[in-house]
VOVEX-926643 format. One record per residue (C-alpha): x, z, y; residue in one letter. Coordinates in steps of 0.5 Angstrom, whole numbers, plus 500, padded with zeros to 3 digits. Each point is the difference from the previous one (the first is absolute). Layout:
N
X Z Y A
...
***
This chain:
310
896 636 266 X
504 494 500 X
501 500 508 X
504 507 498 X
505 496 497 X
502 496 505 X
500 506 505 X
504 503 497 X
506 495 499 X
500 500 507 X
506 503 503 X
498 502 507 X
493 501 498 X
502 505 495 X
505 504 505 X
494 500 506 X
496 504 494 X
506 505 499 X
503 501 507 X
492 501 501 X
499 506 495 X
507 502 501 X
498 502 508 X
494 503 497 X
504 504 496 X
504 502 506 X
496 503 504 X
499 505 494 X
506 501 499 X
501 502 508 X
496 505 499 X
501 504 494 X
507 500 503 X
498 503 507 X
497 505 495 X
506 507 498 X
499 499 493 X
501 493 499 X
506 499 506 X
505 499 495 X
503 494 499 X
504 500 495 X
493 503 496 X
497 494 503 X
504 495 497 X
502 503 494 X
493 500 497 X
500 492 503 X
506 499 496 X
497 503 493 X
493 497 501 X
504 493 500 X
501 502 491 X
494 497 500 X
502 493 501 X
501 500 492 X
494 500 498 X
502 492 502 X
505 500 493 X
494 497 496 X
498 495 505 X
506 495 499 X
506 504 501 X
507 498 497 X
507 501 502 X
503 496 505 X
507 501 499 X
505 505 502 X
500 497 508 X
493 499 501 X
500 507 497 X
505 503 505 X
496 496 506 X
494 502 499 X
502 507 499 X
504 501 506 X
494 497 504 X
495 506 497 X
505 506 502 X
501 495 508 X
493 500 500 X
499 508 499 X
507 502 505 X
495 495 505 X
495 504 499 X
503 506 501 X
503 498 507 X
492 497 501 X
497 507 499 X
505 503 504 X
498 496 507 X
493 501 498 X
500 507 500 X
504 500 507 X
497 496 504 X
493 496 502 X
497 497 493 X
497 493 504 X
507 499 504 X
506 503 495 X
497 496 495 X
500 494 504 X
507 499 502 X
501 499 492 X
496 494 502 X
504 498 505 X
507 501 497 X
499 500 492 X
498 492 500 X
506 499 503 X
504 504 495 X
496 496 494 X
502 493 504 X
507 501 501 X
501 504 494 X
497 493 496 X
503 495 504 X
507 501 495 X
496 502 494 X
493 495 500 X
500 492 500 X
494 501 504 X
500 507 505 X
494 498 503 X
496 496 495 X
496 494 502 X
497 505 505 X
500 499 508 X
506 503 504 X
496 501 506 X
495 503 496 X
505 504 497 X
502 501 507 X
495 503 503 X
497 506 494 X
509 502 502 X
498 499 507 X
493 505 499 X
504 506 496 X
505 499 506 X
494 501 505 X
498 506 497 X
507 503 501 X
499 499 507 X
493 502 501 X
503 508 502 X
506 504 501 X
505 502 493 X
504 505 499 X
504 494 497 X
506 505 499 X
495 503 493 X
496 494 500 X
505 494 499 X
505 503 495 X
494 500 495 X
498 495 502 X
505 495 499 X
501 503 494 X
493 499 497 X
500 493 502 X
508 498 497 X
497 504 494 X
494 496 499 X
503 493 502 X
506 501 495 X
494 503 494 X
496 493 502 X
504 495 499 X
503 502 495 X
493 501 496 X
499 493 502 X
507 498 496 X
498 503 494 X
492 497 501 X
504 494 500 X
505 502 493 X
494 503 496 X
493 500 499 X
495 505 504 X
499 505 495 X
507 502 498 X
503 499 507 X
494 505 502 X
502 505 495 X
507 500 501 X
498 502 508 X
496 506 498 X
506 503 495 X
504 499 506 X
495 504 506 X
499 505 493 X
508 501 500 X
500 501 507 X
495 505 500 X
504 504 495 X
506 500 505 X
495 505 504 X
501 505 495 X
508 501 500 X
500 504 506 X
498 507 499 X
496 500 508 X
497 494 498 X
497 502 493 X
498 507 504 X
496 495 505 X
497 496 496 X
497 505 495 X
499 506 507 X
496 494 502 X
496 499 495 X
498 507 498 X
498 500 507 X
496 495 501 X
492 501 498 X
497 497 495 X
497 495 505 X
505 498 503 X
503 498 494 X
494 496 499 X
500 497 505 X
508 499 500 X
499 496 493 X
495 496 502 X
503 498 506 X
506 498 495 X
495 496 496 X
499 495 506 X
506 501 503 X
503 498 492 X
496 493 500 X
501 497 506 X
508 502 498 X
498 496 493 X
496 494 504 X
508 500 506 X
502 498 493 X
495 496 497 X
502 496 508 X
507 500 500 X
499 496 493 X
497 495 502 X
502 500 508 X
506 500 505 X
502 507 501 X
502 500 507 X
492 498 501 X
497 506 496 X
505 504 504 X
498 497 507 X
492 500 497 X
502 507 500 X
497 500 508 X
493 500 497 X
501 508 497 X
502 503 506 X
493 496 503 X
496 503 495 X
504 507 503 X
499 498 507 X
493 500 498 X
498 505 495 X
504 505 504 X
496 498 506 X
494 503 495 X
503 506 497 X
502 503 509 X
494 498 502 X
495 503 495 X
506 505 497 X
504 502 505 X
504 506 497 X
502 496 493 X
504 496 505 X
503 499 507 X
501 493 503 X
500 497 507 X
495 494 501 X
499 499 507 X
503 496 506 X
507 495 499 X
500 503 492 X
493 498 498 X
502 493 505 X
506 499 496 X
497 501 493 X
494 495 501 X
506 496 502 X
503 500 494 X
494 500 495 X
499 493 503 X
507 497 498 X
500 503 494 X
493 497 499 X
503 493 502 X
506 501 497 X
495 500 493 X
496 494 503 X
506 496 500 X
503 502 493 X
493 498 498 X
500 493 503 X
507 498 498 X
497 499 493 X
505 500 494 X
500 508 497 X
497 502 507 X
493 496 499 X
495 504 501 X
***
């Protein structure tokens, strides 16, 4: 048990964990969204938003009020966090799990880094820029693997990935003004009242609960169990931001969609009618391409030492 503490103060160790079950968790989430009684995505989300009011169980284990900044901060990057969601699930349920997910791969990185070279002293840490490089280069490769109805795709796309880069670094900002703990919580009471947003719209508040009503009692099982996973490599995301540049948690995000390349690859050969993805000639070619930038991209941020030692 005393290795466990060491591991986990390692930013890029912990992110490697979280962007691993996060792409697990994906793959599910494809699925049930190719299923008719959970293809709402504002239902999807909703409930995303609303599970994240747990995070207060964290209250009694050092929480304290940071300030009415540090509060407005990390306030704000929970309701960015949940709009990022929403575009992210959107481009999942349009198109191929293992590609439209990796172009975040590619653009996200790029707007975390750009984001926080005015906000952050250090946009990339100690970590190695041709490290960076190449897990940018891997989710850039995938973008390329196959033709994309780019006029459905990119929009969300670019979004997403504005959304989720502004959402890090300032979660990184806040990291740096309080403890964990209550930088956390906040974060939490933001996605919760985002969520809640969901519900002024009459036609989304019919969405939300139709789908519910709808959906079997295994699916929803199956749904929150889903959630759980999803929800502690969302924790472990934050646990590594603390502790790591965000632009390289972002860019170490090229391992979740290597996890998809693979799993998906599982799910169409053993269950074909849960999901429908192509892997064969210059596709299947081009995303073994990109498993092995990202793979030497985290090999490089590994040896770089510092925050990426490993």
């Amino acid at each position: 048990m005393s290795g466990v503490p060491g591991i986990f103060s390692n930013g890029v160790i912990v992110a490697i964990i979280a962007h691993t079950l996060i792409g697990l968790s994906l793959i599910w989430d494809k699925v049930l969204l190719e299923r008719p009684e959970s293809q709402s995505v504002v239902n999807y989300v909703f409930w995303l938003g609303a599970m994240s009011v747990l995070g207060l169980c964290l209250i009694p284990f050092g929480f304290h009020w940071p300030g009415a900044k540090v509060f407005g901060i990390a306030f704000a990057a929970g309701v960015v966090q949940l709009v990022a969601n929403y575009f992210y699930y959107a481009t999942l349920k349009i198109g191929e799990a293992s590609q439209t997910l990796a172009i975040m791969g590619g653009f996200s990185p790029l707007f975390t880094y750009l984001i926080a070279i005015p906000l952050l002293k250090e946009p990339l840490g100690r970590s190695s820029i041709a490290g960076f490089a190449l897990l940018v280069a891997g989710g850039f490769f995938m973008f390329l693997s196959e033709a994309l109805d780019l006029k459905r795709i990119l929009p969300l796309t670019l979004m997403a990935a504005a959304a989720f880069g502004l959402s890090a670094v300032m979660q990184k900002v806040a990291f740096d003004m309080t403890n964990f703990v209550s930088a956390y919580v906040i974060f939490t009471l933001g996605t919760f009242a985002g969520a809640l947003f969901f519900l002024i719209r009459k036609d989304w508040r019919d969405q939300i609960f139709r789908a519910s009503e709808r959906a079997s009692t295994h699916s929803k099982e199956m749904y929150f169990l889903n959630r759980f996973m999803n929800g502690v490599g969302s924790f472990l995301i934050f646990v590594a931001i603390s502790r790591a540049s965000p632009a390289i948690v972002d860019a170490i995000s090229g391992l979740r969609y290597v996890t998809i390349f693979a799993g998906v690859y599982l799910v169409g050969k053993y269950h074909p009618a849960w999901l429908h993805e192509r892997y064969e000639g210059w596709p299947l070619i081009a995303k073994f391409i990109a498993t092995a930038l990202v793979v030497s991209g985290l090999f490089l941020v590994g040896l770089n030492g510092g925050e990426g030692a490993a």
